[in-house]
C-alpha positions as CSV (number, residue, x, y, z in Angstrom):
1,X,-39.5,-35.0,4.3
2,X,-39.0,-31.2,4.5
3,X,-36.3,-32.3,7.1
4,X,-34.6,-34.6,5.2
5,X,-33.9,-31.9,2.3
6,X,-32.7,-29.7,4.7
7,X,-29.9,-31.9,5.8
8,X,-29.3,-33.0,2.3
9,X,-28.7,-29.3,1.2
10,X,-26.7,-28.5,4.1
11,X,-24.8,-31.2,3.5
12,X,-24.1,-30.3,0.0
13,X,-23.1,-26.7,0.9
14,X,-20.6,-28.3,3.7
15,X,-19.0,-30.1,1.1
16,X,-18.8,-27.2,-1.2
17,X,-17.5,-25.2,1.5
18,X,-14.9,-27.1,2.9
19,X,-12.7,-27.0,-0.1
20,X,-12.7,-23.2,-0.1
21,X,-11.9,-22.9,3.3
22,X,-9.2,-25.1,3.0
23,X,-7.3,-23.2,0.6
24,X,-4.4,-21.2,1.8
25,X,-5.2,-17.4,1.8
26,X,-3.8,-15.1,-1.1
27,X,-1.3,-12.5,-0.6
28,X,-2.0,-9.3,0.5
29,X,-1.2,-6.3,-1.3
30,X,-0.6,-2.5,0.3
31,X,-0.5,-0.4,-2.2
32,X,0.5,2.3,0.6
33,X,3.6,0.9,1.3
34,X,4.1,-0.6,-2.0
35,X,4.2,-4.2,-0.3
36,X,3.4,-7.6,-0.9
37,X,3.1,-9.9,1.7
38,X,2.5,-13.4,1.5
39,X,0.9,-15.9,4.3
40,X,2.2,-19.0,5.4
41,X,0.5,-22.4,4.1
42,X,-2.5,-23.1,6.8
43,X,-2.8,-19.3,7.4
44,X,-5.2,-17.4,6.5
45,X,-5.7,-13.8,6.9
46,X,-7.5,-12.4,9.2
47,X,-9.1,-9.2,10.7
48,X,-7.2,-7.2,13.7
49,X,-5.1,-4.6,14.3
50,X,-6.9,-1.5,11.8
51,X,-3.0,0.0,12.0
52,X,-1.4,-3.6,10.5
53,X,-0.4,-3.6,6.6
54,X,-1.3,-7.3,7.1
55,X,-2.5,-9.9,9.9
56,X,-3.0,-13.8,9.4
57,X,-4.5,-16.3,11.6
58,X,-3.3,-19.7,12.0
59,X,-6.4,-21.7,11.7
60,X,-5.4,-24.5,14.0
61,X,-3.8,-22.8,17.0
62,X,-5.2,-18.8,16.8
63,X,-1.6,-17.7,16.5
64,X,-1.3,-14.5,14.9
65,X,1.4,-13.0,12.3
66,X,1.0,-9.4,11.9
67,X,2.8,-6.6,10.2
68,X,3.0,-3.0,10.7
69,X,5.0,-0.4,8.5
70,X,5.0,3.6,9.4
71,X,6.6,6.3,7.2
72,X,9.6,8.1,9.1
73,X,10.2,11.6,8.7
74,X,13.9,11.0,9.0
75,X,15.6,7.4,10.0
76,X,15.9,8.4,13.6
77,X,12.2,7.9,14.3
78,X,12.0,4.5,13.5
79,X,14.0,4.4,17.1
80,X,11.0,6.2,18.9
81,X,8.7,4.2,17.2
82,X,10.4,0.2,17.9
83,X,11.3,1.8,21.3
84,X,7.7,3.0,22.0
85,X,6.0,-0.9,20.7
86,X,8.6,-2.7,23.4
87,X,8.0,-0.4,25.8
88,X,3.8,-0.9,25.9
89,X,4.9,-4.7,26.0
90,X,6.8,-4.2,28.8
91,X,4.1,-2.0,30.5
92,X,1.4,-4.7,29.6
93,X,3.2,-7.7,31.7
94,X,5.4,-8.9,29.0
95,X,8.5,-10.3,29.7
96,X,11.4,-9.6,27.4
97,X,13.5,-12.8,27.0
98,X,16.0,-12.1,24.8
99,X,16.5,-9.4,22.0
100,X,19.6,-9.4,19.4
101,X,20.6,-6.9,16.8
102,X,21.7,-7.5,13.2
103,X,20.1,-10.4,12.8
104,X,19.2,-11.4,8.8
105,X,15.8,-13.0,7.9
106,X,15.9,-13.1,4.4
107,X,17.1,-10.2,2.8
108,X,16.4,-8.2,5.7
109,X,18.1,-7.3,8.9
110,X,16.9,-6.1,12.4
111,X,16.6,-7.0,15.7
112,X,14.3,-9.9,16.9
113,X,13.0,-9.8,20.1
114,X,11.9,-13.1,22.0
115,X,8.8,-12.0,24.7
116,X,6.7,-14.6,27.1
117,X,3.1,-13.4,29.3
118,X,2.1,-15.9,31.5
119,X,-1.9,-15.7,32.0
120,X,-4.2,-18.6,33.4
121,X,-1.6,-21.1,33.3
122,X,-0.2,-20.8,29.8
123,X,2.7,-19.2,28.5
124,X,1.9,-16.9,25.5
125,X,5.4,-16.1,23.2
126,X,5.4,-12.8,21.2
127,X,8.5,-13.1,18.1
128,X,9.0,-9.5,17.0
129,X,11.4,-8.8,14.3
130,X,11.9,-5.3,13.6
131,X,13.8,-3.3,10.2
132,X,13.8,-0.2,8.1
133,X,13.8,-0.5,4.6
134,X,13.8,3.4,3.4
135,X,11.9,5.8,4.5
136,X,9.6,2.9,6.5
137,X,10.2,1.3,9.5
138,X,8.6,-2.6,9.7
139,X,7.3,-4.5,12.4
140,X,6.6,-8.4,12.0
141,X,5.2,-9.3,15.6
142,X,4.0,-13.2,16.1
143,X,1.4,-14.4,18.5
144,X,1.4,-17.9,19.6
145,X,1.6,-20.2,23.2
146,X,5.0,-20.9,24.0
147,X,4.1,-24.8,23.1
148,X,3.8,-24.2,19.8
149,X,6.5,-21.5,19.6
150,X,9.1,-23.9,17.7
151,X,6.2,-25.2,15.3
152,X,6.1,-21.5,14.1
153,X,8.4,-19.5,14.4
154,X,9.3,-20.6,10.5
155,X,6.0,-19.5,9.2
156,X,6.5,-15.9,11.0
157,X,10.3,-16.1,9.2
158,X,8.8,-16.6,6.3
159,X,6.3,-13.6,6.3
160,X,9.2,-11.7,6.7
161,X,10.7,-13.5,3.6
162,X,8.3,-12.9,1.4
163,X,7.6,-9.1,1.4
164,X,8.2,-7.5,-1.8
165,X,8.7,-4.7,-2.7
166,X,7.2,-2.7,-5.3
């Protein structure tokens, strides 16, 4: 019997449960930067890199969004610091695919860089859109297996999209 009203609680909790953690995940706020940065639907955010503003985990597939800002002394920095993030990809085994300048996601524009690491068989893709806005300069770096590359490469855009601004 004892048994039995242990299954029927869990139960209960499970369906309690199960609604919150199906909810999408609320923005996060920085009020460092003066940002506010909103996840994608079926994100959620997540714990990570201590140095990112924000990080969010898909739930299905593990792929990660995250974004780091750093204040510049002057605007010529922000070239040390993009240059200094490629170059520990390249060092780590990453593969740069393609990278193009001026490129506009939203109201912003950078340069998005396309990179692939092959480990164990599959094919991991890194997106990395990089921009200054002021005296900041803004990483957005995605995380995800090449296979599901085109299924979310509009959910990273549309981090970048939503930042605002304070």
């Amino acid at each position: 019997m004892r048994m039995a009203r242990f299954f029927v609680a869990l139960l209960v909790a499970l369906c309690f449960a199960t609604p919150a953690l199906a909810q999408d995940a609320k923005p996060v706020t920085n009020d460092e930067f003066k940002v506010t940065i909103t996840p994608p639907e079926k994100w959620e955010v997540a714990q990570g890199n201590d140095k990112a503003v924000a990080n969010f985990k898909h739930r299905g597939s593990q792929s990660q969004i995250e974004v780091v800002g750093t204040k510049l002394m002057t605007a010529d920095v922000a070239d040390v610091f993009f240059n200094t993030f490629h170059k520990t990809l390249k060092e780590s085994g990453f593969e740069l695919e393609d990278s193009k300048k001026d490129v506009a996601v939203g109201d912003y524009k950078g340069t998005r860089s396309n990179y692939k690491f092959q480990h164990s068989g599959v094919t991991l893709s890194v997106v990395v859109f990089e921009f200054t806005r002021e005296n900041t300069a803004w990483l957005v770096v995605g995380y995800m297996q090449q296979a599901d590359k085109e299924k979310y490469v509009k959910d990273f855009d549309s981090v970048v999209t939503t930042m605002k601004f304070n």
